[in-house]
C-alpha positions in Angstrom: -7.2 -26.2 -4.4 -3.4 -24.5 -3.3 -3.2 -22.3 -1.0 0.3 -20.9 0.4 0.0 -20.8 4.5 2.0 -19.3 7.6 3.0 -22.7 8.9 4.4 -21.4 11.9 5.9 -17.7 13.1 9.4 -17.0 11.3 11.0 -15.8 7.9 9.8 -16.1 4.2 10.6 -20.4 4.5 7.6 -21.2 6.7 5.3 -20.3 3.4 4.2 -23.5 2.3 1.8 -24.5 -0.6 -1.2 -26.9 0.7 -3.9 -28.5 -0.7 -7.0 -27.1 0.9 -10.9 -27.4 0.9 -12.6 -24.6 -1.7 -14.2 -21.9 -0.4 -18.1 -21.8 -0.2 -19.6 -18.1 0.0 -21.3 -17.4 3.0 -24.3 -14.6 3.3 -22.8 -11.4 2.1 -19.7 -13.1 0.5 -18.6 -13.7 -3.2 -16.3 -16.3 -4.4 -13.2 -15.5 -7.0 -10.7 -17.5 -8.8 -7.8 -15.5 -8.0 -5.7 -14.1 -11.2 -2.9 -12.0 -9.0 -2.8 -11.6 -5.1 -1.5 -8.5 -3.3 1.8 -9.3 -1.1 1.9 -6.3 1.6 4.6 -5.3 3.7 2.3 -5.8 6.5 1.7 -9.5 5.1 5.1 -9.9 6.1 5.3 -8.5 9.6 2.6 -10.7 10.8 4.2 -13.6 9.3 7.5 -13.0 11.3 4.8 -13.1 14.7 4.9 -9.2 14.5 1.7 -7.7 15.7 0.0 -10.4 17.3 -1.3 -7.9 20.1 -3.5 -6.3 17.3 -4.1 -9.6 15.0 -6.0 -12.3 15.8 -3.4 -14.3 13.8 -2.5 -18.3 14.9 -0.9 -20.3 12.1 -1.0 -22.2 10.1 -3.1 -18.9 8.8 -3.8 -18.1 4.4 -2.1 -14.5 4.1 -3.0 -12.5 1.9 -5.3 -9.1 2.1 -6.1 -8.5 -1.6 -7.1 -10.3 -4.7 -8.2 -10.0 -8.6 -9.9 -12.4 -10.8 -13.6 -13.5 -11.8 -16.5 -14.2 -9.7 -17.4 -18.0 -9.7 -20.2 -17.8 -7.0 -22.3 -15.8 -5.1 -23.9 -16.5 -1.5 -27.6 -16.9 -1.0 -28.2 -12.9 -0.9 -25.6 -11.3 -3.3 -26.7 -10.5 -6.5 -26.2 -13.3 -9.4 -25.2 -11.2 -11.2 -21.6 -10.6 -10.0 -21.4 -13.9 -11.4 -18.4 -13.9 -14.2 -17.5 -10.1 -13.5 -13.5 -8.9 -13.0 -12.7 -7.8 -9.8 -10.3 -6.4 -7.1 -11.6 -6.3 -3.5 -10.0 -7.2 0.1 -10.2 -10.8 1.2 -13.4 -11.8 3.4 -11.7 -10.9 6.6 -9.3 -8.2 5.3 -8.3 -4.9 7.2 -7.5 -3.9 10.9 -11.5 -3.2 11.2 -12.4 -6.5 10.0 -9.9 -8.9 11.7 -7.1 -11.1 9.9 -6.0 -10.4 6.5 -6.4 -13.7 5.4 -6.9 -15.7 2.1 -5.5 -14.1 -0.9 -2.5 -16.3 -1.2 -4.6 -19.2 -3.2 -6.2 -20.6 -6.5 -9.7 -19.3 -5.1 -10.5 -16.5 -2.1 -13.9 -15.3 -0.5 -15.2 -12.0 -0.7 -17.8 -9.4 1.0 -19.9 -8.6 -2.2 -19.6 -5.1 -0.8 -16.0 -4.7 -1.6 -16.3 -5.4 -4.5 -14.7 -3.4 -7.6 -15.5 -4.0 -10.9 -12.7 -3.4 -13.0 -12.4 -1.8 -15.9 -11.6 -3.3 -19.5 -8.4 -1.0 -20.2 -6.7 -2.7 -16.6 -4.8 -5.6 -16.2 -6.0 -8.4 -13.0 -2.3 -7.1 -12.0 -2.9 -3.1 -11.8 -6.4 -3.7 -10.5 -5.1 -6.2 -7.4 -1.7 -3.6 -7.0 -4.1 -0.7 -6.4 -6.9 -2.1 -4.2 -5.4 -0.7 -0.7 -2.6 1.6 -2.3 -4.8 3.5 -4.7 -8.0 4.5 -2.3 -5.1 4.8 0.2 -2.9 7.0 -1.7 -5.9 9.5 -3.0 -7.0 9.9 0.9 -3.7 10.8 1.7 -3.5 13.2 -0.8 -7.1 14.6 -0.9 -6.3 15.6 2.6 -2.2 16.8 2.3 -3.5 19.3 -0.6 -0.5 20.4 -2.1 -0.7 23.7 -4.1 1.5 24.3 -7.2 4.9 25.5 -6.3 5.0 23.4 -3.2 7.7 20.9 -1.9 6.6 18.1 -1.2 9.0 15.5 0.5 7.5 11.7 0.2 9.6 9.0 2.3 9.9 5.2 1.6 9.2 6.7 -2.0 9.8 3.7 -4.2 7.0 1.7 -2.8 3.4 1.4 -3.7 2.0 3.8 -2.1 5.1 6.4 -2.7 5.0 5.7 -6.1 1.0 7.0 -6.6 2.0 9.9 -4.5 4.7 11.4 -6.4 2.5 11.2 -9.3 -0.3 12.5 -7.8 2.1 15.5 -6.1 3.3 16.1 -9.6 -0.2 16.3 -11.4 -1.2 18.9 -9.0 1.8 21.3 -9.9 3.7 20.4 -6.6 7.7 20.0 -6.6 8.3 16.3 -5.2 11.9 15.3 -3.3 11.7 11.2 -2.7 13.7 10.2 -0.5 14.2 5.8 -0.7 17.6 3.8 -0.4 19.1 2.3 -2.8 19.9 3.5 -7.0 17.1 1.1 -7.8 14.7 3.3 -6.2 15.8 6.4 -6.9 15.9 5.5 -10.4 12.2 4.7 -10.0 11.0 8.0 -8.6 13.1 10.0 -10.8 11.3 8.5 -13.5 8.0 9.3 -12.3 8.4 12.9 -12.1 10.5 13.4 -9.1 12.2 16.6 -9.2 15.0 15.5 -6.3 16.3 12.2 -4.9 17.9 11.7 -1.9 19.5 8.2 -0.2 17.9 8.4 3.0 20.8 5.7 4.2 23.0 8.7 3.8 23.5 11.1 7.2 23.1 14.0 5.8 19.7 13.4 3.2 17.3 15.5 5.8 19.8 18.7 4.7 20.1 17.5 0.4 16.1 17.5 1.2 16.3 20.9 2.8 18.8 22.2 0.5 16.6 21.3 -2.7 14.0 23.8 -2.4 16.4 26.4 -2.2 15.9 27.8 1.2 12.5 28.0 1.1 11.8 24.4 3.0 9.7 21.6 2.6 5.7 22.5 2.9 4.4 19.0 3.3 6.2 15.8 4.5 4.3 12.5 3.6 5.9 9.9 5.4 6.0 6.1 4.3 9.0 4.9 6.1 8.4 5.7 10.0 10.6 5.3 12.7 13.3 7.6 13.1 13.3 8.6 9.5 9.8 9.9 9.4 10.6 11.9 12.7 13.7 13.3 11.4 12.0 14.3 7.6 10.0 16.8 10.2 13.2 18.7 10.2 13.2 19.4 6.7 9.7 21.7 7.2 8.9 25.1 7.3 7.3 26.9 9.6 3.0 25.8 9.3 4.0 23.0 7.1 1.8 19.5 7.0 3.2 16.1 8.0 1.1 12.9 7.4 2.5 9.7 8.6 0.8 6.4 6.9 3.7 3.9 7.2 5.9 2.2 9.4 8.7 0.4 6.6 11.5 1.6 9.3 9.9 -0.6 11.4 7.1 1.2 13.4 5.7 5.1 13.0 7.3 7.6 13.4 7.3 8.9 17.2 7.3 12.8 16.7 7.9 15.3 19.3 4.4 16.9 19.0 4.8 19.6 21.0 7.9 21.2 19.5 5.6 21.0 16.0 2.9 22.6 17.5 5.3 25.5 18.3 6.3 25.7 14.8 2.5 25.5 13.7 2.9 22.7 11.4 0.1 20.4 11.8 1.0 16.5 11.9 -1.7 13.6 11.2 -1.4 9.8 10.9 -3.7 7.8 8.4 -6.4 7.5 11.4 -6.7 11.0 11.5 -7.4 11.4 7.9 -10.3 9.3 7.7 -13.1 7.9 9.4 -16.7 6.3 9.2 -17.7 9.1 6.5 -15.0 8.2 3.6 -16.2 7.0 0.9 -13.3 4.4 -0.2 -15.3 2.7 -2.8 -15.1 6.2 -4.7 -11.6 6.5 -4.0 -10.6 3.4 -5.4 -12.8 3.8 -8.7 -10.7 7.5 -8.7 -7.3 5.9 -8.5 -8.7 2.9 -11.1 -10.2 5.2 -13.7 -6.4 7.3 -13.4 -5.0 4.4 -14.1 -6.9 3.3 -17.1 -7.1 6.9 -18.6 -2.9 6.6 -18.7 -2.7 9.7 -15.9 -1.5 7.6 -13.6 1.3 4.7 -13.8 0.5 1.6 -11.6 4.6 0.2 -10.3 4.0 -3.6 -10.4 7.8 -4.2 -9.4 7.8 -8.0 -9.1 5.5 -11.0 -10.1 5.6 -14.8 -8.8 4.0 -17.4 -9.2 2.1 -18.9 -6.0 4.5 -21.2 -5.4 7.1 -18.8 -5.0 5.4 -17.0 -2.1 8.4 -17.0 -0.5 10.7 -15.4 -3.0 7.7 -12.8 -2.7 8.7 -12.1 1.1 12.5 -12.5 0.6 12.0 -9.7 -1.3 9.9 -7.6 0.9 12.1 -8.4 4.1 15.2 -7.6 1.9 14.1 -4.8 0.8 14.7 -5.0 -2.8 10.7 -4.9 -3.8 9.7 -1.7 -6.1 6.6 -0.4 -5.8 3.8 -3.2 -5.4 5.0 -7.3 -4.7 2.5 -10.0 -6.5 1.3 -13.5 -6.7 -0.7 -14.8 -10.1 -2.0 -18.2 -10.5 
């Protein structure tokens, strides 16, 4: 079968499609023919040689944390049944708890049978594969931010996956939502989900439009996407006992807050690791953000499609930062 692999550390032209062995399931493990593969932004760090202190990662390596398609086998103690089901699940050995996220990027992937998420008739292989981290992800971030009605909410590195489920989630919930993202494309995007402000966040002055929006009254809640310096600088846009959640690092890393100047202004900030732990229940989150989905609550932002041969196009995109809301590959 192909399979696109990390032939060595560098930009999006060491993907290379090879011909490689099929899968067999192990214990515990599923086979599926892969319809669409996620492409994450993290895919793409690793792939430059970023992160190799926390990854186990050596190429030549199969990215790829997240597929959809039909179950073609089972292993010796999963349930035949499974057997000709649609799903979305992780790859075998996806996640920072379970190692390398590794194997999406092919005709065929494995599977824990235990990640597995049936997926319901009214989605698409797409919007299934496009919400298997962001959707559980988005609704934990979410759960635990809370936003009342009549709160501003201010959502960084808003055009992306996970930015896109949250302004709809924000706005749902009766919450004003300012995105902040670079770029007309993006705006454009969030606007059209339900964003009540945009600001350019390449633009000095977007952390005062953001303050300025709500009229004096400040920004309650600051979900943070982007990192860096711009996720430490949307802190200034809160009001006194206002929430800040960092989950992303598209600036390049998290954002380093000055924690003790917050705590003086009681606003409580939390990173995604704070949020949850051994006790969350991320199969239910992710039938939550499916059944929104395929009820039409919820809009799923599939921003760009390729075909597995064009994995690199895929992270040209990504690294350029042109990609709107979730990156795929289909076979």
């Amino acid at each position: 079968m192909r399979a696109v692999h990390v032939t060595q550390f560098g930009g999006p032209e060491v993907l290379e499609v090879r011909e490689v062995p099929e899968p067999v399931a192990e214990p515990g493990e599923v086979i599926v023919a892969v319809a669409a593969a996620d492409v994450m932004f993290l895919d793409a760090r690793l792939r430059s040689g970023w992160g190799t202190d926390y990854f186990a990662v050596e190429p030549p390596y199969v990215p790829g944390g997240a597929v959809a398609g039909v179950v073609t086998e089972v292993g010796p103690d999963v349930d035949p049944a499974w057997i000709g089901k649609r799903v979305a699940t992780a790859t075998a050995a996806s996640g920072i708890g379970g190692g390398l996220p590794i194997g999406g990027y092919a005709e065929r992937a494995a599977a824990k049978a235990r990640t597995l998420i049936e997926i319901p008739d009214p989605l698409t292989f797409a919007q299934a594969v496009a919400l298997t981290h962001d959707g559980k992800t988005a609704l934990a971030i979410f759960d635990r931010a809370a936003p009342r009605p009549g709160e501003w909410v201010l959502i960084t590195a808003a055009g992306g996956g996970l930015g896109t489920l949250l302004i709809q989630f924000a706005r749902a919930a009766g919450a004003h939502v300012i995105a902040a993202a670079r770029g007309s494309a993006k705006l454009e995007l969030a606007e059209r989900l339900g964003a009540d402000v945009v600001v350019d966040y390449s633009e000095p002055d977007w952390v005062d439009k953001a303050r300025a929006a709500t009229g004096g009254s400040e920004v309650n809640i600051v979900l943070d996407g982007a990192g860096g310096a711009l996720g430490a600088n949307a802190t200034d846009a809160l009001a006194d006992g206002g929430r800040f959640i960092g989950y992303g690092s598209a600036a390049g890393n998290f954002a380093d807050l000055d924690r003790e100047a917050l705590a003086a202004r009681r606003i409580v900030a939390l990173g995604l690791f704070d949020i949850t732990g051994d006790d969350t229940d991320w199969h239910a989150l992710a039938e939550r953000a499916q059944s929104a989905v395929a009820a039409g609550e919820i809009e799923v932002v599939i921003g760009q499609t390729f075909p597995l041969d064009r994995a690199t196009d895929a992270h040209t995109a990504i690294d350029d930062r042109t990609a709107l809301g979730r990156t795929l590959l289909t076979n």
